[in-house]
N, C-alpha and C positions, 0 to 999 in steps of 0.2 A: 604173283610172280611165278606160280608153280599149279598144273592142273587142280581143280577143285577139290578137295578133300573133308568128310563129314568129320575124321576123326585127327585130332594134332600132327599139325608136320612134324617127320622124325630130321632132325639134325644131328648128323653124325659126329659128333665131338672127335675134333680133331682123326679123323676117321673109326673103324670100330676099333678103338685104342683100346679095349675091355682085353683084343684077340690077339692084336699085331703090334709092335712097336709105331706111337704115335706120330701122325705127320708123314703118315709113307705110302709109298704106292698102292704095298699090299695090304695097309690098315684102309686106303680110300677104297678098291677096288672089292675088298669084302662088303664095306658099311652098301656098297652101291648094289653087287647080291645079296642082301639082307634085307633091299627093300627101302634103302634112305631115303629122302628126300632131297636131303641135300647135304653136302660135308665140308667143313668146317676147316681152312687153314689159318691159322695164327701167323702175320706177319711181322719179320726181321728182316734187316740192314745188314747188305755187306758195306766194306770198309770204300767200295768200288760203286757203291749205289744200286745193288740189285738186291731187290725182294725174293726171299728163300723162307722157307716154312719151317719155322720151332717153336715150341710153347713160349719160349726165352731166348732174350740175345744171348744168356748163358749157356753155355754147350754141353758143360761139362756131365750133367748128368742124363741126358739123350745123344750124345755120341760116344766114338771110342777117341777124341780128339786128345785124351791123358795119355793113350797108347803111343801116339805120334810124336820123339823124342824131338822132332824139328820140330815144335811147337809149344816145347816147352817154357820157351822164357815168354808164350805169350799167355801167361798166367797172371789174373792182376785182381785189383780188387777196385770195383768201382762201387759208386753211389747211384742206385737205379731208381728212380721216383722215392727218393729219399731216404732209400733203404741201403745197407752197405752189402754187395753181393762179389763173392770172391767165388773165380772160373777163368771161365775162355770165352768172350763176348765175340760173335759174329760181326761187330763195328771194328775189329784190329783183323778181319779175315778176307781176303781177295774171293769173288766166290769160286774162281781155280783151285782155291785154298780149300774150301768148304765143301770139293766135291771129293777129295781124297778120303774125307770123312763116310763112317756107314754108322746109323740108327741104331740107336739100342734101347728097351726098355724104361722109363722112367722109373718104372713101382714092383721092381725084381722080388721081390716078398710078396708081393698084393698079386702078381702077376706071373707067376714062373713058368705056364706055355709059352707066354709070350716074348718072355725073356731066352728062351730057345731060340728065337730067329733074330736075333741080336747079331750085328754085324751083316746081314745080306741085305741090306735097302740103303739106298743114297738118300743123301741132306737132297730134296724138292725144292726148284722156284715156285714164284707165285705163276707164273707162266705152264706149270708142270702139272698144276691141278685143274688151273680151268681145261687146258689140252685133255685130262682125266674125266673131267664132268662133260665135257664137250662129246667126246668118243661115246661114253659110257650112256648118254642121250640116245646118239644115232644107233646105239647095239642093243639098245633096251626098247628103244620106241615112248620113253619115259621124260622129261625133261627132269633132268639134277641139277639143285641150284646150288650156288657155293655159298659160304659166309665167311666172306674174312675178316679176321680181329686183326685192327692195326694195334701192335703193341708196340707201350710207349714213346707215341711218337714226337713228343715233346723231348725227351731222348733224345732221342735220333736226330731231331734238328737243331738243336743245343750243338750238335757234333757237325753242322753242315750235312745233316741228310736229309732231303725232302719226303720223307714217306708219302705224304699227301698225293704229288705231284705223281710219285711213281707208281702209285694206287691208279689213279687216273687214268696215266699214259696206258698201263696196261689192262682194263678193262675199255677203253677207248680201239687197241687194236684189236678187240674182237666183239666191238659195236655193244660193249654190255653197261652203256649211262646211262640207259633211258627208266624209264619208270614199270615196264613191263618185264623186262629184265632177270632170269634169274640169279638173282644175286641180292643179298644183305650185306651191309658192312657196318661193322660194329665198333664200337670204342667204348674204355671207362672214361676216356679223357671228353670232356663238351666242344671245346674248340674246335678238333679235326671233324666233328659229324658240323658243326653251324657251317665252317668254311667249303665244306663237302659240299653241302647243302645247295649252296648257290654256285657249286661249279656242277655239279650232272645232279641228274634226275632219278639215278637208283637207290632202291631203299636204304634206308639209314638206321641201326638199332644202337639205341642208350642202354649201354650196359651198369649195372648198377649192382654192389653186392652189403650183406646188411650193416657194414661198418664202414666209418672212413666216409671220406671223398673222390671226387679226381681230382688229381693230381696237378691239373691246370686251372683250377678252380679251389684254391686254397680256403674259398670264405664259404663254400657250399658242402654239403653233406649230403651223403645218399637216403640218407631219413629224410630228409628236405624235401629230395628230388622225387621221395615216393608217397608226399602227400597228393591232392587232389589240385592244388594249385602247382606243384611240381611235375606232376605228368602232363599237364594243359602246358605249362611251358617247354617241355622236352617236346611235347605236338608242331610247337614251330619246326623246328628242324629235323626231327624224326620220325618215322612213322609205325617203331618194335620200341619196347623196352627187352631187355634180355637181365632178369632178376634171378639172381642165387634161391633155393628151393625154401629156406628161412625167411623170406620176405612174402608168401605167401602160404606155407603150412611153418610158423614157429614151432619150434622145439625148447619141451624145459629143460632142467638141469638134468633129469636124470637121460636124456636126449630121445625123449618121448614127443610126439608131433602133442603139438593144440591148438587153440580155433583159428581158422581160416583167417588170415585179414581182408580186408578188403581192396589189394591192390586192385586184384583182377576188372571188379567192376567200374573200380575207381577209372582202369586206365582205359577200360573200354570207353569209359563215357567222356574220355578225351579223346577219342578217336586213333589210341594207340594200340596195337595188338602186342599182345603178353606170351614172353620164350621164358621158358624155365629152365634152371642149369644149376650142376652137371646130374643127370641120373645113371648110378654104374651102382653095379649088380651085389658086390661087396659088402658084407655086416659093417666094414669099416666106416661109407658115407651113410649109411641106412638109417633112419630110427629104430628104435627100439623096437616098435609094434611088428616091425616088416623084416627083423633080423632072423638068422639061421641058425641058431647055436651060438657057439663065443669065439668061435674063430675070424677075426677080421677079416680074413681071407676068402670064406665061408660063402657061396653065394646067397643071399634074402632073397625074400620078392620084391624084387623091383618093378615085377609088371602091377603088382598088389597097388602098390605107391606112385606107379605111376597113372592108374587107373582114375587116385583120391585128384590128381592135379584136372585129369580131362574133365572129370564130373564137375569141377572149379571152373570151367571156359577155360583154360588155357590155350594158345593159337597154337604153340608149338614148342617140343621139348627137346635140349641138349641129351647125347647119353652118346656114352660109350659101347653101349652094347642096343644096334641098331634092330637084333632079329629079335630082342626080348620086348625091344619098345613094339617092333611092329606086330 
C-alpha cells in the first residue's frame, strides 16, 4: 500500500500526539515532517451522521466543550461497550456544533508543551485528513497512507448511525477501496472488518489488545484470537493484526519486558502482517529496562525498545513520537 521499505512503517498515532494536541492538523502535519508513513485518525459520529476525528465519542477531555455554557445541559453519562462513561458524546452534537469546539491536550502532566497549544486547532472530519495525506503526498513526492480506527461502531449503530456505510461513502469519493490503496482500516470489534471485507478491497487490520474481547463478539477473547488457529481465522477477513506492545515483548510484575512470544511468526505464517501499538517516549508506557530516571514524564529510550520489536519482524509501529521512531 506504501513505497517499499527495509525497515517497519512508522504510523503516526493519531498524529505526532507525543508534540501537538492529538487528532489535529498540526499533530498530522508534524508526524508527516518527521517522516511518517502514515497517520492515524480515530473515528466518531456526529448526532448528523458525519465522521470527525477523536480518540472518543467523549469530548470532554480533548476539547474546551466544558468551557461552552450552551452546552452544558448536554452532559450525560452513557454506557460505551459496556462501560459507564460520563462527558459530552459527539452522538448528541451537530457537527456545526463540534466545529465551535478547539483541541486541547489529553495527557496535561505527561505532556505540558503540548498542552501549550491547547485551544488553537479544530475538531477534524474524516474528510479533513485524507485532504491532509492527499496534499502532503503531492508536496512531499512521498505517498502517506492513513489508518483509521472505526471506533465503536456497534455504538453508533445501536443509535441509527451507519459508521460502516460512511467509512465507504468516504474513501469511495476519493477512489481509496481498492487493494492497492493507501489506506488500513482498523477495528477491535470483528463484524465491521468481515462486512467491510466483502464490500471494498482496502486493507483491513484486527485490532487486538492483551485482555478482553470485542465487544461484538461476547464468546471470543483476544487470547483466542492470538493463538495460531485464531490468526489463520482473522486471515479471512484481514490482512494486519494491530497488537498492544504486551502481546509480543510481556512484562512481569515489576514491569520489566520477557521472552518474546511467538505472535509475530505465528501471524506471519498466516499470512498476516503484525503493527505494534502504541510506542511514546514517556518513563510512564516504557519498561523498566528502557526507563529515564523516575519521572513518568521523563523521556526513556524508546528508540532502544523500539529497535527489540524490528529485530522481532514486526511490519509496522504505532508511536506518538514519529522522528524518534524514524
Amino acid at each position: 500500500m506504501t513505497p517499499d521499505h527495509s525497515a517497519p512503517f512508522i504510523i503516526a498515532h493519531r498524529g505526532a500526539s507525543g508534540e501537538r494536541p492529538e487528532h489535529t492538523r498540526a499533530a498530522y502535519e508534524r508526524a508527516i515532517e518527521q517522516g511518517a508513513d502514515i497517520i492515524e485518525p480515530d473515528l466518531v459520529m456526529t448526532r448528523d451522521g458525519h465522521l470527525v476525528v477523536r480518540h472518543e465519542n467523549e469530548i470532554g477531555s480533548t476539547t474546551d466543550v466544558a468551557e461552552h455554557t450552551e452546552f452544558a445541559t448536554r452532559r450525560a453519562i452513557r454506557l460505551i461497550d459496556g462501560i459507564e462513561v460520563s462527558g459530552w458524546f459527539t452522538e448528541d452534537f451537530t457537527l456545526d456544533e463540534l466545529k465551535r469546539l478547539k483541541a486541547r491536550e489529553r495527557l496535561p502532566d505527561l505532556r505540558p508543551a503540548s498542552a501549550r497549544c491547547d485551544g488553537q486547532e479544530d475538531i477534524l472530519r474524516f474528510e479533513d485528513v485524507i485532504q491532509i495525506a492527499r496534499e502532503a503526498s503531492q508536496r512531499t513526492g512521498r505517498v502517506i497512507g492513513i489508518a483509521p480506527e472505526l471506533k465503536h461502531p456497534s455504538h453508533f449503530a445501536a443509535l441509527g448511525l451507519d459508521m460502516e456505510t460512511a467509512v465507504v461513502g468516504g474513501l469511495q469519493a476519493h477512489g481509496l477501496t481498492g487493494a492497492e490503496a493507501p489506506v488500513i482500516l482498523q477495528c477491535f470489534e470483528v463484524g465491521p472488518l468481515e462486512r467491510l471485507s466483502r464490500r471494498i478491497d482496502t486493507p483491513l487490520l484486527q485490532l487486538m489488545t492483551g485482555k478482553g474481547g470485542p465487544f461484538d463478539r461476547p464468546d471470543m477473547a483476544y487470547a483466542q484470537m492470538a493463538t495460531p488457529e485464531g490468526l489463520k481465522a482473522i486471515a479471512t477477513y484481514a490482512s494486519h493484526v494491530g497488537v498492544e506492545t504486551g502481546l509480543i515483548l510481556p512484562r512481569d510484575a515489576e514491569g520489566r519486558s520477557t521472552t518474546p512470544t511467538r505472535l509475530i511468526p505465528d501471524a506471519h505464517e498466516a499470512g498476516l502482517k503484525v503493527v505494534v501499538w502504541t510506542l511514546r517516549a514517556e518513563n510512564a508506557f516504557l519498561p523498566v529496562e528502557h526507563r529515564s530516571g523516575t519521572n513518568p514524564a521523563n523521556h526513556g529510550d524508546m528508540a532502544g525498545y523500539l529497535a527489540r520489536f524490528r529485530a522481532l519482524g514486526v511490519d509496522a509501529v504505532f508511536t506518538d513520537f514519529p522522528a524518534l521512531a524514524r
